[in-house]
C-alpha positions as CSV (number, residue, x, y, z in Angstrom):
1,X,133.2,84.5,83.7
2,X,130.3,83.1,86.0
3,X,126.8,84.8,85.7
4,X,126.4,85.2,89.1
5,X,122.7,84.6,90.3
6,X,123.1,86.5,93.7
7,X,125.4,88.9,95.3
8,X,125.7,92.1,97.5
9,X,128.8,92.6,97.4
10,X,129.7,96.2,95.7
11,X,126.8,96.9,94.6
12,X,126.4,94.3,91.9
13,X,123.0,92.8,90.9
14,X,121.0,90.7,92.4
15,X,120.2,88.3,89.9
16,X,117.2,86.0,91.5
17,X,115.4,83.1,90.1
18,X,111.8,82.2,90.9
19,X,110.7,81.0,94.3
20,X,107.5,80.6,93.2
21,X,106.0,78.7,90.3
22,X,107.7,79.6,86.9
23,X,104.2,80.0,85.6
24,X,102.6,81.9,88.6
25,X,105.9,84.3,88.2
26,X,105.2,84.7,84.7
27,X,102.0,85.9,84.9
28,X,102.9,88.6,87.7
29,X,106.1,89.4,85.3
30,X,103.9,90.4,82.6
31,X,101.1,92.0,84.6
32,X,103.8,94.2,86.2
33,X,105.5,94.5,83.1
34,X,102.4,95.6,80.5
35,X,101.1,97.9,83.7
36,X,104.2,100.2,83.3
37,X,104.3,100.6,79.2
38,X,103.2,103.3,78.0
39,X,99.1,103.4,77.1
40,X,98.8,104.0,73.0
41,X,97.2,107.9,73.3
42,X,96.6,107.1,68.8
43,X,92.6,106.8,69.6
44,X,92.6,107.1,65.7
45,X,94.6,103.7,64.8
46,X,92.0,101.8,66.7
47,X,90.0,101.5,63.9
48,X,92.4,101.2,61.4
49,X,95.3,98.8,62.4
50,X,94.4,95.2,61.1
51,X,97.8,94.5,62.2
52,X,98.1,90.7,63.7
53,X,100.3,91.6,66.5
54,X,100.7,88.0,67.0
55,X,101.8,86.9,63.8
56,X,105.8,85.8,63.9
57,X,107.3,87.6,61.0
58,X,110.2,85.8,58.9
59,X,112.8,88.6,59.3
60,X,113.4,91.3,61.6
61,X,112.1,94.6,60.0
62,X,114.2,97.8,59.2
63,X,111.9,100.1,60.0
64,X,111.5,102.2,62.5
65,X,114.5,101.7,64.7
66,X,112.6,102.5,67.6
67,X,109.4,102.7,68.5
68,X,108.0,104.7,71.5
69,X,104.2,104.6,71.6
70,X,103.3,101.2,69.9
71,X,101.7,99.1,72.1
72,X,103.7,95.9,73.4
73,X,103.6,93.0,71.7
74,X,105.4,89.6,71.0
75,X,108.6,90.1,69.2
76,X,108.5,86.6,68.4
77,X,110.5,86.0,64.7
78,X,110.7,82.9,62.3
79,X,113.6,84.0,59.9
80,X,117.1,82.5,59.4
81,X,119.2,82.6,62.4
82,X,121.6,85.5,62.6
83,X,124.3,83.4,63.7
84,X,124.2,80.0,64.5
85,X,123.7,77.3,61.9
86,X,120.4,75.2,61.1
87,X,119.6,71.4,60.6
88,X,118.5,71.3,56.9
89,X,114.5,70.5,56.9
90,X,114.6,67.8,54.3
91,X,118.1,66.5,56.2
92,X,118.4,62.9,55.2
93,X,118.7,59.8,57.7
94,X,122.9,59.7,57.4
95,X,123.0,63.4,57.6
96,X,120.5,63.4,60.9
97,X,122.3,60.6,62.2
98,X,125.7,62.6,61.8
99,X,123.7,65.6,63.6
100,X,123.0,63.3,66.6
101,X,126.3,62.1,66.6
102,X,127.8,65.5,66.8
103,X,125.3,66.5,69.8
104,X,122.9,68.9,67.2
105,X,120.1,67.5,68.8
106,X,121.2,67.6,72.9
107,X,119.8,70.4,75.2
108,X,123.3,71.5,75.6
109,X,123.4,72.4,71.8
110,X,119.7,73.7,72.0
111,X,121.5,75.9,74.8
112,X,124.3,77.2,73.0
113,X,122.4,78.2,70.2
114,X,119.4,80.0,71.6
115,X,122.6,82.2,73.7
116,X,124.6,83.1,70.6
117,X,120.8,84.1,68.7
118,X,120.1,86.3,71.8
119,X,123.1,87.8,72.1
120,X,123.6,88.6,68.5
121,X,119.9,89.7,69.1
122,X,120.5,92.4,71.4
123,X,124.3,93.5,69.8
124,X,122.5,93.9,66.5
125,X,119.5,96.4,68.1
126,X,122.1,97.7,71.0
127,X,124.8,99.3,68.3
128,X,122.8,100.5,65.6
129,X,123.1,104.0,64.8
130,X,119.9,105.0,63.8
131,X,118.4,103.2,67.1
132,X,121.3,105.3,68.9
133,X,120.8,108.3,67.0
134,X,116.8,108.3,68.2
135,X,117.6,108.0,71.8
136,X,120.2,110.7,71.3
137,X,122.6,108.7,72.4
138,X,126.5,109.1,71.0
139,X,127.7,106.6,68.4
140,X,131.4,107.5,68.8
141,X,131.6,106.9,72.3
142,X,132.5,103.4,74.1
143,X,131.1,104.1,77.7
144,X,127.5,105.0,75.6
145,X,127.5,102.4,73.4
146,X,129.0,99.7,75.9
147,X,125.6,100.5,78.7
148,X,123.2,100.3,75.5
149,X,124.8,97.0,75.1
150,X,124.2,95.8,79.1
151,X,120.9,97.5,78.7
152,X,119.5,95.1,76.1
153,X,121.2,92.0,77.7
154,X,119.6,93.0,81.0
155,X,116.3,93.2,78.9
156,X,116.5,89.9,77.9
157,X,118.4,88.1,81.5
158,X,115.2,89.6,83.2
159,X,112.8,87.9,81.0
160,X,114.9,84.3,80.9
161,X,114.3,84.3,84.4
162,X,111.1,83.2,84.1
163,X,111.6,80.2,81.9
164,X,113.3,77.8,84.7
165,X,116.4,75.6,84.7
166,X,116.3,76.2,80.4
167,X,116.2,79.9,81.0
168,X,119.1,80.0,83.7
169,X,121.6,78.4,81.4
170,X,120.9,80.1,78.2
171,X,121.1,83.2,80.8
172,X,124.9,81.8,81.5
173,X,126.0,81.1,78.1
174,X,124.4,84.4,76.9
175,X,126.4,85.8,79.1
176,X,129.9,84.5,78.2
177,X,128.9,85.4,74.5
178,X,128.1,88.8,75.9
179,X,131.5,89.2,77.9
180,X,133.5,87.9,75.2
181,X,131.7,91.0,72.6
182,X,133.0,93.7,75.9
183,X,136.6,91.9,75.1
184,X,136.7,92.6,72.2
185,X,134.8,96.1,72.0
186,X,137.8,97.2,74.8
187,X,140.6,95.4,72.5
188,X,139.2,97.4,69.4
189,X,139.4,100.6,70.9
190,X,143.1,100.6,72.1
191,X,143.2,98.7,75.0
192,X,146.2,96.6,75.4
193,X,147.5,97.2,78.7
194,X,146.2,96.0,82.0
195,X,142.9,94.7,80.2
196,X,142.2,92.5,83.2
197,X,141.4,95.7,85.4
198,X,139.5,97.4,81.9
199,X,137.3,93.9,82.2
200,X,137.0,93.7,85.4
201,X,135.5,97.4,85.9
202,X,132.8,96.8,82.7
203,X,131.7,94.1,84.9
204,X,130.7,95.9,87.5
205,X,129.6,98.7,85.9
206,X,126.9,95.6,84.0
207,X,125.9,94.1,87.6
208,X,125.7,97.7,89.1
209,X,123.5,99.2,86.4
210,X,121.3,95.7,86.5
211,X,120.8,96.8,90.0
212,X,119.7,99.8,89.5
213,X,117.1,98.5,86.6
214,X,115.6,96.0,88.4
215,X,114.9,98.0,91.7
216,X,113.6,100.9,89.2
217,X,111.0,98.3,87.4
218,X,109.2,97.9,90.9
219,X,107.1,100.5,92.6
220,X,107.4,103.9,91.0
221,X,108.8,102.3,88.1
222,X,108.6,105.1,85.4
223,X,110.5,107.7,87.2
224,X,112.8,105.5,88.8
225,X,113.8,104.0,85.5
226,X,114.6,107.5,84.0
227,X,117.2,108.1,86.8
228,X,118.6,105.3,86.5
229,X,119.1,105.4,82.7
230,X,120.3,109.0,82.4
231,X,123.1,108.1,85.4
232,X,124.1,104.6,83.5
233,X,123.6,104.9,79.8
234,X,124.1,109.0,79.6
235,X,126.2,109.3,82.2
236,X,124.7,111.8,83.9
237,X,124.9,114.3,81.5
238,X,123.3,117.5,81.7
239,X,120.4,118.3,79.3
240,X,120.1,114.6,78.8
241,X,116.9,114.3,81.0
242,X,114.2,114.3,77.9
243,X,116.3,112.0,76.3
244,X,116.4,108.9,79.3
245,X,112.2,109.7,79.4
246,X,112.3,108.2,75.7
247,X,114.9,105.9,76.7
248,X,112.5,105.0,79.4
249,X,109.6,104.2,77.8
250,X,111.6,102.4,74.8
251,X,112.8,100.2,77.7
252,X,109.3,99.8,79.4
253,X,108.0,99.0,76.1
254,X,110.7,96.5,75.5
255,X,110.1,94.6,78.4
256,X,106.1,94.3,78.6
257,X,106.9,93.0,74.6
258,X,109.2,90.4,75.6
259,X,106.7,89.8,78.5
260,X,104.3,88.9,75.5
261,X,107.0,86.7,73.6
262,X,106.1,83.1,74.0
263,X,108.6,80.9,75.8
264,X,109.1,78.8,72.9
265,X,110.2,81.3,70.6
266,X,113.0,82.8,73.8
267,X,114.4,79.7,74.7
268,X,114.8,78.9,71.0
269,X,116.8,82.7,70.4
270,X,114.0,83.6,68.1
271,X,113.1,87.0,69.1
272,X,113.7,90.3,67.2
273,X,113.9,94.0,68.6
274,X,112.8,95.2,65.0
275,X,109.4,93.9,65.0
């Protein structure tokens, strides 16, 4: 399926590059984006934390699964790739020369592997329980688990946008790998007949709630976003209205971090949720 850039037709999301310099759009991206997190109200870790917020940790950490009233900050990672494989560091001429050949070293391959680290990025935070079970969300359910899932990858589509022509096709193989995982979630859970019309309707629920995510991150962003996440990801349910507020600022938070995240480390897959 095409990652579709544009469109108004049924609601779906407007998915727009920048017009303006990549840099100029970054900088507004991340003022906009650290102006909506959440302010740390902890006057009494000021003094305390000698945490390097910079520093790129080797593995994603376990613990907490989410975090609400951190401040932002880079969620830049150096440990193995989840997924895809690397070029052995002390790789030999005949075995770097066999690399080449195969196309290791082209963009392409750069590509395809910074998409299937991103996407197994945002599955791995997306479905776990104990990040589910913190934003009250239901584990058992595929509609809940399934807008988590868009959630995260809109998290991550938003902030490829500022890294150019690089960004823009990781954003399109990110999103095959991501369509591919809604195949198989829907084939999991029973599905066997008339899949094409199952598909067909995730996908517009995904461009419909990226819609409604990216008009809620502009002006009145806090209590727009809240709507929209208690209509998309807890589908409207009653008494769920403190929950989207945590959701909300787990989101906002999310954003202004990956705002922070150096382009290097995104266009390379290297980030991690669990920092």
């Amino acid at each position: 399926m095409e990652f579709r850039e544009a469109s108004g037709r049924g609601g779906c999301a407007s998915v727009r590059w920048a017009s303006q310099s990549p840099a100029a759009w970054r900088a507004s991206e991340r003022a906009r984006a650290e102006s909506t997190v959440p302010a740390d109200t902890n006057d009494t870790n000021d003094t305390n934390d000698t945490t390097d917020t910079d520093a790129s940790p080797t593995s994603p950490s376990k613990s907490p699964a989410v975090s609400l009233d951190a401040p932002a900050a880079s969620l830049e990672y150096s440990g193995v790739p989840r997924v895809t494989p690397t070029a052995p560091a002390d790789a030999g001429l005949l075995s770097k020369v066999v690399l080449f050949l195969g196309g290791y070293y082209s963009k392409q391959s750069g590509y395809m592997r910074a998409a299937k680290e991103l996407n197994a990025c945002v599955k791995e935070q997306a479905m776990d329980p104990a990040v589910l079970a913190a934003l009250d969300i239901p584990d058992d359910s595929f509609q809940h688990r399934h807008a988590m899932f868009c959630l995260h990858v809109w998290m991550v589509l938003k902030r490829l946008r500022l890294e150019g022509k690089p960004g823009k096709k990781i954003s399109q193989i990110m999103y095959d790998e991501f369509q591919d995982d809604v195949e198989h979630m829907v084939r999991a859970a029973g599905v066997q007949v008339r899949l094409g019309k199952h598909l067909s309707e995730l996908e517009k629920q995904f461009y419909g709630s990226c819609t409604a995510y990216d008009r809620a991150m502009g002006k009145d962003a806090r209590e727009g976003l809240e709507g929209a996440l208690w209509r998309n990801v807890y589908q409207g349910e009653a008494g769920k209205e403190a929950a989207s507020g945590r959701l909300a600022r787990y989101v906002q938070r999310g954003v202004a971090s990956l705002a922070k995240t150096p382009s290097e480390a995104v266009l390379e897959g290297r980030i991690s949720f669990r920092l």
